[in-house]
Backbone as numpy.savetxt, mean C-alpha at the origin, in Angstrom:
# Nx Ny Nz CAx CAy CAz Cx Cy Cz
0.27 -14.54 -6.25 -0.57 -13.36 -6.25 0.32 -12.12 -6.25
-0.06 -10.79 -6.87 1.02 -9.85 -7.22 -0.13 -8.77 -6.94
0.68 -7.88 -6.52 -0.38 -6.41 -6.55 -0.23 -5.62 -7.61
-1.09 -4.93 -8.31 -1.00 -4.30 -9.55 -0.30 -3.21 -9.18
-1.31 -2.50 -8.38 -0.06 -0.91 -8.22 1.69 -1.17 -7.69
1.42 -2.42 -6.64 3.19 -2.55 -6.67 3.92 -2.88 -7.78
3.38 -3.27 -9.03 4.11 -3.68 -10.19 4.04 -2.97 -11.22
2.93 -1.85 -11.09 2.96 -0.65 -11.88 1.79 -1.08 -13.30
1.07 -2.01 -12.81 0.15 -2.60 -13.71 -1.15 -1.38 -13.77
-1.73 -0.77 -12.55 -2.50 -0.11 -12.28 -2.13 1.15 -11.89
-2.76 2.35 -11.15 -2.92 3.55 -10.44 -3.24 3.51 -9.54
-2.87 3.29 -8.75 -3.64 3.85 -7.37 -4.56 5.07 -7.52
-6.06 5.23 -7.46 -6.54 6.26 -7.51 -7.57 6.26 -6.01
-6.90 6.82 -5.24 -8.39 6.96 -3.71 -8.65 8.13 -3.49
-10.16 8.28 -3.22 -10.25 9.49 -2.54 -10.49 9.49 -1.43
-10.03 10.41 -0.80 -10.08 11.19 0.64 -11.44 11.12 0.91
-11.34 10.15 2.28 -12.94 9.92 2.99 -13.37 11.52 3.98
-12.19 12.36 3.67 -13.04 13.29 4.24 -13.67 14.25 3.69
-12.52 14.77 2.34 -13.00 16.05 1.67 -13.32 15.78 0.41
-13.47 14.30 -0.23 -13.64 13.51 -1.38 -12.82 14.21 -2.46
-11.52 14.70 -2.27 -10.69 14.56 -3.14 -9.54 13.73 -3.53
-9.00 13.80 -4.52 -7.76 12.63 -5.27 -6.86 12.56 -4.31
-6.32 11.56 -3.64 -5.22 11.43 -3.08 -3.77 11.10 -3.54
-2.70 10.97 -2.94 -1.42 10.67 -3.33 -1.11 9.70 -2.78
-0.46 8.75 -3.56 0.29 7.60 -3.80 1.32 7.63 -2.99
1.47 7.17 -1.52 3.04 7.22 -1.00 4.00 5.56 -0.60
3.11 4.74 -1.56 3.49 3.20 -1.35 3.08 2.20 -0.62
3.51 1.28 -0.13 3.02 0.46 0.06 3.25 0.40 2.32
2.07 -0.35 2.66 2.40 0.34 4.01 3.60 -0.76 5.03
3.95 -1.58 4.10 5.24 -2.41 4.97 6.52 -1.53 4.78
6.38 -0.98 3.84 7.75 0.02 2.89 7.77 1.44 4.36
6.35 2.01 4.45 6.41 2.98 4.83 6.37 2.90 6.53
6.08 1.85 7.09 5.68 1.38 8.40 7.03 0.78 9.10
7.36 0.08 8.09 8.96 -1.13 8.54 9.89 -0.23 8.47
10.90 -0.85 8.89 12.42 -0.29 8.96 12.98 -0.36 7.40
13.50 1.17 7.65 14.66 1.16 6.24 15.55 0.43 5.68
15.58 -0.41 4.63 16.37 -1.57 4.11 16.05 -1.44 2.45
16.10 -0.08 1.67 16.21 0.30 0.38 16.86 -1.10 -0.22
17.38 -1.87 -0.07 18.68 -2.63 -0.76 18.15 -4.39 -1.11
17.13 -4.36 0.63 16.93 -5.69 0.91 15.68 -5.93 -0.01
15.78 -7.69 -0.16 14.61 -7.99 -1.22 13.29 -8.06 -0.41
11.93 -8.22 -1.12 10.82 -8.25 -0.38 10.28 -9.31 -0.12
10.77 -9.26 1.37 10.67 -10.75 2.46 9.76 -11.18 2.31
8.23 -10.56 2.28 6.86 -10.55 2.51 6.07 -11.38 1.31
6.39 -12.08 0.37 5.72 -12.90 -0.23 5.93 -13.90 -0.56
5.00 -14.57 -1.59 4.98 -16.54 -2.04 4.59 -16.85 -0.49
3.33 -16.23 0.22 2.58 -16.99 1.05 3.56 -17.29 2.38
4.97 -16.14 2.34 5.82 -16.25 3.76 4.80 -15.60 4.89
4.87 -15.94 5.86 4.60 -15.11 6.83 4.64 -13.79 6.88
3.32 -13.14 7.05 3.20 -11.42 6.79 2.85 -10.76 8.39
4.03 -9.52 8.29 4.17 -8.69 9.46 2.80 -8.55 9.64
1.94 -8.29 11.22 0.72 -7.89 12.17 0.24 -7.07 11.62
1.08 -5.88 10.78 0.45 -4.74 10.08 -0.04 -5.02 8.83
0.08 -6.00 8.08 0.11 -6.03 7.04 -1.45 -6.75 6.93
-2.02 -6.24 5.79 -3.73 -6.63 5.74 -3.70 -8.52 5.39
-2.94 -8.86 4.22 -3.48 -10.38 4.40 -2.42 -10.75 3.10
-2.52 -11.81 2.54 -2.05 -12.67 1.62 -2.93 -12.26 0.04
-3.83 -11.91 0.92 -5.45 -11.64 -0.90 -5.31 -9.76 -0.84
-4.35 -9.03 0.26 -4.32 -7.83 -0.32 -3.14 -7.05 0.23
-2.60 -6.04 -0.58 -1.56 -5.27 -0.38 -2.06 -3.58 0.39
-1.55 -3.34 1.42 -1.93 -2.09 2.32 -1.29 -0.89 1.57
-1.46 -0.07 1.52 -0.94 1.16 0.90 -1.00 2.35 1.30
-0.40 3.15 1.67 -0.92 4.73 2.34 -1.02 5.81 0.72
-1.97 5.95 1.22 -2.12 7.62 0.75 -2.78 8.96 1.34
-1.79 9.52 0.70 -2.28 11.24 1.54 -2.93 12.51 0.81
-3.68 12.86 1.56 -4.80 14.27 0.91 -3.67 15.44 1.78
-3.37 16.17 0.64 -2.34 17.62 0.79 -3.32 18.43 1.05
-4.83 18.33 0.88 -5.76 19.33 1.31 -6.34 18.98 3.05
-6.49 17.94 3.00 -6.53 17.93 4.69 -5.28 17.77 5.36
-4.03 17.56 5.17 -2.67 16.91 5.45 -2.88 16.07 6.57
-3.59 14.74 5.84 -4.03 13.34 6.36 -3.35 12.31 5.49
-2.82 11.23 6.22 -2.49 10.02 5.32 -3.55 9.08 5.89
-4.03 7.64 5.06 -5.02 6.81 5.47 -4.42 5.31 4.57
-4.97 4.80 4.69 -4.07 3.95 4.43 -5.70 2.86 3.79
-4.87 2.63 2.33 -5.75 1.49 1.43 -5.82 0.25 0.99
-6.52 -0.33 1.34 -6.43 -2.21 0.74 -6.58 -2.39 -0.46
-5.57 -2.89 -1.32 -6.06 -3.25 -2.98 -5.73 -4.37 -2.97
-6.66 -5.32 -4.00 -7.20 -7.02 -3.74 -5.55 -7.04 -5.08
-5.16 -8.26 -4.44 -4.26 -8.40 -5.15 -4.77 -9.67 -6.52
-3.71 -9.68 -7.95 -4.24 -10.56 -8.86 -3.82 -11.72 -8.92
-4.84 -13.07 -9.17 -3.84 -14.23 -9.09 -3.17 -14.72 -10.42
């Protein structure tokens, strides 16, 4: 199973549950949550064991942020098999 926006298949497009505008794309939320390791490969799949934060095996967590409320929230996209 692969996530589209992590592979650049899709867009991330969400809107802001508060002011229903377009949000921004700031990745994925193990990238942005976990410790810095730019270099290291991504531990987290082929059904390994996924960090407490992380939503599930059927979806990839993602933050995005509204520059009009300066809120980040964070999104589930169903991953493809």
């Amino acid at each position: 199973m692969l996530c589209p926006i992590c592979n650049g298949l899709e867009q991330l497009t969400a809107i802001c549950p508060v002011c229903s505008l377009q949000t921004d794309d700031y990745g994925r939320l193990e990238d942005f949550a976990g410790p810095y390791a730019p270099y290291q490969p991504d531990t987290y799949t082929n059904n390994e064991t996924l960090p407490s934060w992380s939503q599930s095996e059927q979806s990839c967590g993602h933050i995005v942020y509204c520059s009009n409320c300066v809120k980040s929230f964070e999104v589930s996209v169903s991953k493809w098999h």
